[in-house]
C-alpha positions in Angstrom: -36.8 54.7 16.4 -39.3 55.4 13.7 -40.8 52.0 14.0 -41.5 52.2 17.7 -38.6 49.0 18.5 -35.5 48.4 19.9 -32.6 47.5 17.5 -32.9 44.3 18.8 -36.2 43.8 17.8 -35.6 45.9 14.4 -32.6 43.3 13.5 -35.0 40.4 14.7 -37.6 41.4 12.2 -34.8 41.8 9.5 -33.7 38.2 10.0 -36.8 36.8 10.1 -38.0 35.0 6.6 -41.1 33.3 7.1 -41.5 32.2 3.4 -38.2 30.1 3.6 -38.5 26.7 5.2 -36.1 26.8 8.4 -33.4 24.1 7.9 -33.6 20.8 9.3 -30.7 20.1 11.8 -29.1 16.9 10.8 -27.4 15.2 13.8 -23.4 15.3 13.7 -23.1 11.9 15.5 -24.9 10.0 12.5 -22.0 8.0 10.4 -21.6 9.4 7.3 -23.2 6.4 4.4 -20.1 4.9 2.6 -19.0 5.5 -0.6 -20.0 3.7 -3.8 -18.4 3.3 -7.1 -20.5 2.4 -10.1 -18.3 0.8 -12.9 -19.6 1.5 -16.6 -18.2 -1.3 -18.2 -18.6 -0.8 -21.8 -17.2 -3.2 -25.1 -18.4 -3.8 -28.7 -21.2 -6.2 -27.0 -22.8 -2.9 -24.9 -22.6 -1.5 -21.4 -22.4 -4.4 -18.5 -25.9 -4.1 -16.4 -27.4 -5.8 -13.7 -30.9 -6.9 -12.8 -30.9 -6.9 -9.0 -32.6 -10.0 -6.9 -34.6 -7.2 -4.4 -35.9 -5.2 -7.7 -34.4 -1.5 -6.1 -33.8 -0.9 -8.5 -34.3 -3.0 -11.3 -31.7 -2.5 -13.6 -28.2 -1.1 -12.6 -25.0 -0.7 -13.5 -22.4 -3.0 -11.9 -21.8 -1.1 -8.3 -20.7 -1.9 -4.5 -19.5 0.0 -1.4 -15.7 1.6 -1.4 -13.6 -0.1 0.8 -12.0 1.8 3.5 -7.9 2.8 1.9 -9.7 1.7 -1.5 -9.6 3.7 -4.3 -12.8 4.0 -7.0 -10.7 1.9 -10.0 -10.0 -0.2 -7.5 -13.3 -0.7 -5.8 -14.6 -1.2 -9.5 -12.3 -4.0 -10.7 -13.2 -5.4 -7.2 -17.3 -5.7 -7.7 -17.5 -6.0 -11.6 -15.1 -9.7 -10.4 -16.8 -10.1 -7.6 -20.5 -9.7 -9.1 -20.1 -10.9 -12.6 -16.7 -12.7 -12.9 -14.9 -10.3 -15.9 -11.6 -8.9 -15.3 -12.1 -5.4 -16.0 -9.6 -2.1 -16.6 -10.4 1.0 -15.4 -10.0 5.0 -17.3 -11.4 7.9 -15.7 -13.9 9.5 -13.1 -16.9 10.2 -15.6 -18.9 11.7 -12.4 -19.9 11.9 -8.8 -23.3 12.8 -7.0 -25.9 12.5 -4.4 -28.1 9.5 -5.7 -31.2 11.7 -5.6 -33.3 8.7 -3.9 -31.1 6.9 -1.4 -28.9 9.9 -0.3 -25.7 7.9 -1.1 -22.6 9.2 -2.6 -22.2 8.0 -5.8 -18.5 7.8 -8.2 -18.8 6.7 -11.2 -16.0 5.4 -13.3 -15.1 4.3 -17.2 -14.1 0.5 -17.4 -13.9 -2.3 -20.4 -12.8 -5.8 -20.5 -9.5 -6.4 -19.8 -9.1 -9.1 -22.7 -10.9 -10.3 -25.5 -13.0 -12.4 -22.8 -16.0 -10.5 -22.3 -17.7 -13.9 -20.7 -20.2 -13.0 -17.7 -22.1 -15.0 -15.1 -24.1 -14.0 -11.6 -21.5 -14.8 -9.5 -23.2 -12.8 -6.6 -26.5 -14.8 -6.5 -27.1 -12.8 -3.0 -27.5 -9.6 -5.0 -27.7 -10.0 -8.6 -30.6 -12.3 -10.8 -28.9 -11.9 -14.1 -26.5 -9.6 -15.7 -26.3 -9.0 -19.4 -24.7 -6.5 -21.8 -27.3 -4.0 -23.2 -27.3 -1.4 -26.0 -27.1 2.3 -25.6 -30.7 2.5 -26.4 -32.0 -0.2 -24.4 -30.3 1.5 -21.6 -31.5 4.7 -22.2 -35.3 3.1 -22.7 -35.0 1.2 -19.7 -33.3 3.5 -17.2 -34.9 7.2 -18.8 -34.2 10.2 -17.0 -32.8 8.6 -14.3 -29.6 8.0 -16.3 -27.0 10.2 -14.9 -26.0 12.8 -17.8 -22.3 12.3 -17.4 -22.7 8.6 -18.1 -25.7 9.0 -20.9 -23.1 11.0 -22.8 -20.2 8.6 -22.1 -21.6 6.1 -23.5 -23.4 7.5 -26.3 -19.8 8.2 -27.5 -18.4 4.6 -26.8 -21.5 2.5 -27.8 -22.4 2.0 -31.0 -25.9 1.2 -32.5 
């Protein structure tokens, strides 16, 4: 009443926040993006890496989609044979996020060789030009800030220098 509006009008002005951007509606029919796991595969030779044949990005760890039923150990044993031939084992979740640039839901798990055989080849010419094991700190030089911190510090423990 003091203002000279309804209480409709009041509450209107209340709600309003013009120095918040208004949400963008995302459509509820769009499929949701699947999965990935991203398997660091780490031994006394480094962490297993990838150079990827389309350059996006450059350098990566060992990754692929999670099959439908599939779990993330099991998608990783999956694409490190599929990608780079090595029989791996799996531990533990180090992580999961949003990949800040594609949107993609990321999971990323602890592996090592299997055996003693820690023999790799590009077995997925399709996707991969080379794969090599790298050194904590040619990881981090390469790869930066856009190392996930779960995984920096995962294998700053495992990886020696």
């Amino acid at each position: 009443k003091k203002l000279g509006v309804s209480r409709t009008r009041a509450y209107e002005f209340l709600q309003a926040r013009p120095d918040e951007p208004e949400l963008a509606e995302e459509p509820s029919t769009r499929p949701e993006p699947v999965p990935v796991v991203v398997a660091i595969v780490s031994s006394h030779l480094g962490v297993l890496t990838g150079k990827r044949r389309d350059g996006k990005p450059p350098l990566s760890f060992i990754s692929g989609e999670i099959e439908p039923g599939e779990s993330p150990a099991d998608a990783a044993i999956r694409e490190v044979k599929e990608e780079t031939g090595l029989v791996i084992k799996t531990g533990r979740i180090l992580g999961r996020r949003v990949h800040p640039q594609t949107g993609r839901s990321l999971t990323y798990v602890a592996a090592w060789p299997a055996s003693a055989d820690t023999g790799i080849a590009v077995v997925d010419e399709d996707e991969l030009a080379a794969v090599q094991w790298m050194s904590f700190t040619e990881v981090t030089d390469v790869m930066g800030s856009n190392l996930f911190e779960p995984v920096r510090k995962h294998l700053k423990r495992t990886l020696e220098d």
